[in-house]
C-alpha positions in Angstrom: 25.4 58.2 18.0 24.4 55.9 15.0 27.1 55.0 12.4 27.5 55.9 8.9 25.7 53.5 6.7 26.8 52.8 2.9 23.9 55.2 1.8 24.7 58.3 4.3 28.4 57.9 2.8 26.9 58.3 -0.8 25.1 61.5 0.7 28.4 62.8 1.7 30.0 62.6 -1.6 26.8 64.2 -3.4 27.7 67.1 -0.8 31.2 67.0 -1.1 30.8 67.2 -4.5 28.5 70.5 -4.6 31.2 72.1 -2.1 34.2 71.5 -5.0 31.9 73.2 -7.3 31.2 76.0 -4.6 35.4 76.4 -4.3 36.1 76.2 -8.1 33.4 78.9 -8.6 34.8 81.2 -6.2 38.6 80.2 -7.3 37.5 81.4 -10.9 35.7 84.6 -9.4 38.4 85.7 -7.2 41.1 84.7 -10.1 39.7 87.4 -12.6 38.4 89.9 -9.4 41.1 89.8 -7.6 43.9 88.0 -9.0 47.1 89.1 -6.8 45.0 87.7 -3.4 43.0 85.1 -5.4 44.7 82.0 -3.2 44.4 83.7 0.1 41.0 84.7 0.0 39.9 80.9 -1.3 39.0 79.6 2.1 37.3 83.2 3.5 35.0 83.4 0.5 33.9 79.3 0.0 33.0 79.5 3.9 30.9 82.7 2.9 29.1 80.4 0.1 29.1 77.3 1.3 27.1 77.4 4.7 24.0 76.4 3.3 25.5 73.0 2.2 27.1 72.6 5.7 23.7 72.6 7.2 22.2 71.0 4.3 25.1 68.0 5.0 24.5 67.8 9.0 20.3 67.7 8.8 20.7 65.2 6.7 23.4 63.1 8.0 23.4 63.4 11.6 26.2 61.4 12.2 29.8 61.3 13.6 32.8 61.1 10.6 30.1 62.8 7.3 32.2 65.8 8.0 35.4 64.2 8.2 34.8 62.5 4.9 33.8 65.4 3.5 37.5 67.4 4.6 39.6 64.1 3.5 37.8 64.1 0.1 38.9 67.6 -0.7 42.0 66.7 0.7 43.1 64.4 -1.2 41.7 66.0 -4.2 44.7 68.6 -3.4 47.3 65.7 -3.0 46.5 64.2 -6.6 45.9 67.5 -8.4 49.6 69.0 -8.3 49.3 70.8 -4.7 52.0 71.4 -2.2 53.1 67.8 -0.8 51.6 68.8 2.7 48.8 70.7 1.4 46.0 67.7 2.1 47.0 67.7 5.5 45.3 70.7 7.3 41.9 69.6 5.3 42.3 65.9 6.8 42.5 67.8 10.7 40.6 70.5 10.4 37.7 68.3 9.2 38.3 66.0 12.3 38.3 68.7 14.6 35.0 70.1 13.0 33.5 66.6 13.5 34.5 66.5 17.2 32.9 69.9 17.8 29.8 69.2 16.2 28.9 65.9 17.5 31.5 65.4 20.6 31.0 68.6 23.0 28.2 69.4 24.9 29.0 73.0 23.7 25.1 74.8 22.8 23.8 73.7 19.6 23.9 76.6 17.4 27.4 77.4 18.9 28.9 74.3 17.8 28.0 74.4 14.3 29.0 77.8 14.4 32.7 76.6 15.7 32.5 73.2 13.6 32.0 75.3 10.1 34.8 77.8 10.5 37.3 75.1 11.3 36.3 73.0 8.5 36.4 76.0 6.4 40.2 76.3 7.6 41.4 73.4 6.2 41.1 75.2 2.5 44.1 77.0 4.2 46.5 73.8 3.2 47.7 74.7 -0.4 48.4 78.2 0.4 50.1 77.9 4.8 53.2 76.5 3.0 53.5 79.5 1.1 54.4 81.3 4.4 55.8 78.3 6.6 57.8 76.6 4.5 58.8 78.9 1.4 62.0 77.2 0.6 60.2 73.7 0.1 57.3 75.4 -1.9 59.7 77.0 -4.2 61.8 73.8 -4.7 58.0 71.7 -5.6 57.3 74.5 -8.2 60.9 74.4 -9.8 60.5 70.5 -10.1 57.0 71.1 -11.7 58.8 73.0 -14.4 57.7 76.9 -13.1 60.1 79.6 -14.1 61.1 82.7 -11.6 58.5 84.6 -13.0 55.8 82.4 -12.1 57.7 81.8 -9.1 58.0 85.3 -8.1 54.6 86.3 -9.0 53.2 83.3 -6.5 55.4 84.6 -3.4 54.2 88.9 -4.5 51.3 88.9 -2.1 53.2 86.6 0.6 53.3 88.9 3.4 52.1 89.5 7.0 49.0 91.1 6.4 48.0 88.6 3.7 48.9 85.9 6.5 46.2 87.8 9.3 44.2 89.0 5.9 44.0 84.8 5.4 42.9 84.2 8.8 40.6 86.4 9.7 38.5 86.4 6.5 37.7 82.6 7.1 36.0 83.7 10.6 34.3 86.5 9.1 33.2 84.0 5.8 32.4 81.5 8.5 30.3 83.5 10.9 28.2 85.1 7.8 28.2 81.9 5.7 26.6 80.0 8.1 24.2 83.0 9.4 23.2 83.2 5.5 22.7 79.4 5.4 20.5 79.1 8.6 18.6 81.4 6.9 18.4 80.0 3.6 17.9 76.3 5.1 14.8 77.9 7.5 13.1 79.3 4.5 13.8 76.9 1.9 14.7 73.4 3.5 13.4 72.7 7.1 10.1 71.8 7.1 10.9 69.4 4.0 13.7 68.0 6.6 11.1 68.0 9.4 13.5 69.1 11.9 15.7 66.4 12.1 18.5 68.0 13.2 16.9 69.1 16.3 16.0 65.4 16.6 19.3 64.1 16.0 20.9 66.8 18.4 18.8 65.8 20.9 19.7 62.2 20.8 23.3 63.4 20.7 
């Protein structure tokens, strides 16, 4: 397995910077669609959009730690941007896991990336798990950032059970389509540019 070099790290932030864009878009979608289940459906519906970019990312940087920087990026974005304390966190794993998957297990190809995308598309879950796990600490970060018990109470409205499973299983079913769209997308649009090298890389693997 080659190492990152300076200009496959540079690659990884033009990626990482199309994927913000794909997760504001849909932020700003859901927020005027679907306003009550906007945050919980954030992770589900970027993994439905985003696959393309995924594959786009791992043709083209074949290597160990791309997706990890990718997860850490948008991680700390959420530490420095007014999120939960904790809410960088799950990005940080779940983009290390994804990594291991993908280039550390012997599991079949396509199956991997399959596995790899939906759990890097978990760790979008980090802003909003607190919201279930640890309500008391949320509420106390919102009071010190000046929220009311409006605001407060309008955040916690769709905080239940089902939202938690709702949460959960729509990153699978975002994940499983989103990268089914992308292979498709990437096939017709993308791989015989990219020569097949993912196929080449996997094989050295």
């Amino acid at each position: 397995m080659k190492k990152l070099k300076i200009q496959d790290v540079i690659s990884v932030g033009i990626y990482t910077t199309i994927y913000f864009l794909i997760v504001f878009l849909c932020m700003m979608a859901l927020r005027f669609t679907i306003p009550a289940f906007n945050s919980i459906l954030i992770p589900g519906v970027t993994a439905l959009f985003s696959g393309v970019v995924y594959l786009l990312m791992l043709n083209r940087i074949p290597r160990f730690g791309a997706i990890t920087i990718m997860g850490s990026v948008m991680g700390l974005f959420f530490l420095v941007s007014g999120h939960f304390p904790l809410s960088f966190v799950p990005n940080i794993l779940c983009a290390i896991l994804a990594d291991v998957i993908q280039y550390k297990t012997a599991i079949n190809q396509k199956v991997r990336t399959y596995l790899s995308y939906i759990v890097f598309s978990y760790g979008l879950t980090g802003p909003v798990l607190p919201l279930w796990f640890m309500k008391n600490a949320y509420i106390d970060s919102l009071v010190a950032r000046g929220k009311d018990a409006a605001y407060i109470e309008s955040v916690f409205a769709p905080i239940t059970t089902f939202s938690l499973y709702l949460c959960i299983f729509s990153v699978i079913v975002g994940g499983i389509l989103g990268i089914t769209v992308g292979y498709a997308l990437y096939n017709k649009h993308f791989s015989k540019t990219e020569d097949h090298r993912y196929d080449s890389a996997a094989s050295e693997i």
